[in-house]
N, C-alpha and C positions, 0 to 999 in steps of 0.2 A: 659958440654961435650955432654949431649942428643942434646941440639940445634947445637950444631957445627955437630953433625954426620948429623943431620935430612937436615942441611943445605947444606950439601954435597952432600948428596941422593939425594934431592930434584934437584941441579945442576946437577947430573951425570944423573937423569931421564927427565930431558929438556933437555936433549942431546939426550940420547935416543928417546924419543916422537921426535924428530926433522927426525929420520928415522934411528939413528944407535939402533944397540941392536935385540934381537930375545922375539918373546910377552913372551916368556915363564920365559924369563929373571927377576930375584928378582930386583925391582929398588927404592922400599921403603920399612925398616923396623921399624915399631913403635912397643916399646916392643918385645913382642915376637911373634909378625905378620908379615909376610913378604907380600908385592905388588908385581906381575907381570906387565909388560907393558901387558899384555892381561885383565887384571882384572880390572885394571885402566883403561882400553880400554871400555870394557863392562860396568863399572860402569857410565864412561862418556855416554856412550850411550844410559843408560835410564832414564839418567836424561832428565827433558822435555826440548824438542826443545826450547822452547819460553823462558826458564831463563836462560838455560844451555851458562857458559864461550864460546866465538867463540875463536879457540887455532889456530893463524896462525902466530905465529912468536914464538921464542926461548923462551922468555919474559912471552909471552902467558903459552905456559907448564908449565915455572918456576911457574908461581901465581895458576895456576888448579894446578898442586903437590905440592904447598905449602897447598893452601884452606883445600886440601883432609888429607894432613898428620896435620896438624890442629886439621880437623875433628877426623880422625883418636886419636888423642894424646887427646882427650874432652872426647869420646868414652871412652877408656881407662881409664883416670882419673875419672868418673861416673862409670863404675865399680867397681873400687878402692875402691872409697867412697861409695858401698852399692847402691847405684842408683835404680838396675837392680834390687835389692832385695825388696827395698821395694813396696808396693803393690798398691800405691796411685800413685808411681811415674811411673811404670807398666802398671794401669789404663789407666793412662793420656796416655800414652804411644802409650797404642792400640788402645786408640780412635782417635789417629793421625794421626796413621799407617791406619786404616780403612778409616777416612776421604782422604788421601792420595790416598789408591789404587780406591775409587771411582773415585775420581778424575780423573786418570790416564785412566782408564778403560773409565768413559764420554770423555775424552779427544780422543782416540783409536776409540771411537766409532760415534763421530760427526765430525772427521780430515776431512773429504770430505764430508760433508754433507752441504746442501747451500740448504735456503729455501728462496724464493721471499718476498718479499710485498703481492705481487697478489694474492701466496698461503696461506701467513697468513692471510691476509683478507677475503678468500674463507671459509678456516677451522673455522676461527670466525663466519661468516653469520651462516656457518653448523650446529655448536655448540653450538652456543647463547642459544636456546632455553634447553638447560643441568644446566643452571646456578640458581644460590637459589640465589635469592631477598628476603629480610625482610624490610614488609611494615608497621609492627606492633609488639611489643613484649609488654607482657603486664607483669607487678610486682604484688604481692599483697600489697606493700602501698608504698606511696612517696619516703619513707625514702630507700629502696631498689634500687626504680629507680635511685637516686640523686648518693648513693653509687654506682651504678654502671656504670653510666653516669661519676664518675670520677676516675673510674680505668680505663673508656676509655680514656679520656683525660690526663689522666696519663702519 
């Protein structure tokens, strides 16, 4: 019954996205979450340029509002089952979510940025002389160095 409704939704919101419907309009419910075509709008929209579905025919919609009510329906089910609660899986979690908005945030912040050849190569000459060279390191006995020589080669 949940997949026949979700599959329904999901048709009548590829219809919509196609340009019928008002954004404010409920076009997918999973559980006891409802979707707007504005919300599904916004969410598409910050997902990143570069991976983000390109939605230009009927088809297109249908599989981004399936993806997302999917999504959505995993969500949910990880709730369910304690997920969210526990503190490992929480962890994990938000070091994702931090890696992520770094991400996003580098992304945002070098979108128009274009450096040459010419200028790397300029920056290098500049800075060369900033860099730590090891021309020596010394152990106190063999057996240190040998150990340590194959955690490099490790």
């Amino acid at each position: 019954m949940m997949r026949t409704k979700l599959t329904f939704l999901l048709a009548a919101a590829a219809a919509l996205i196609a340009g019928c419907g008002a954004e404010g309009e409920v076009i997918l419910t999973v559980g006891e979450s409802s979707y707007t075509i504005g919300e599904l709008a916004d969410y598409y929209a910050r997902l990143d340029p570069a991976t983000r579905p390109i939605i230009s025919s009927h088809e297109d919609a249908k599989d981004y509002l399936e993806a997302f009510g999917n999504k959505a329906l995993l969500e949910k089910a990880a709730r369910e089952a304690g997920y969210y609660e526990n503190p490992m899986a929480v962890a994990e979690y938000e070091i994702w979510r931090r890696g992520n908005l770094i991400n996003m945030l580098q992304q945002r912040l070098t979108a128009d940025v274009t450096v040459t050849e010419e200028e790397l190569d300029a920056w290098t000459k500049r800075h060369i002389s900033e860099g730590v060279y090891i021309s020596l390191i010394q152990f106190s006995s063999e057996a240190e160095a040998r150990a340590a020589h194959e955690r490099l080669e490790a």
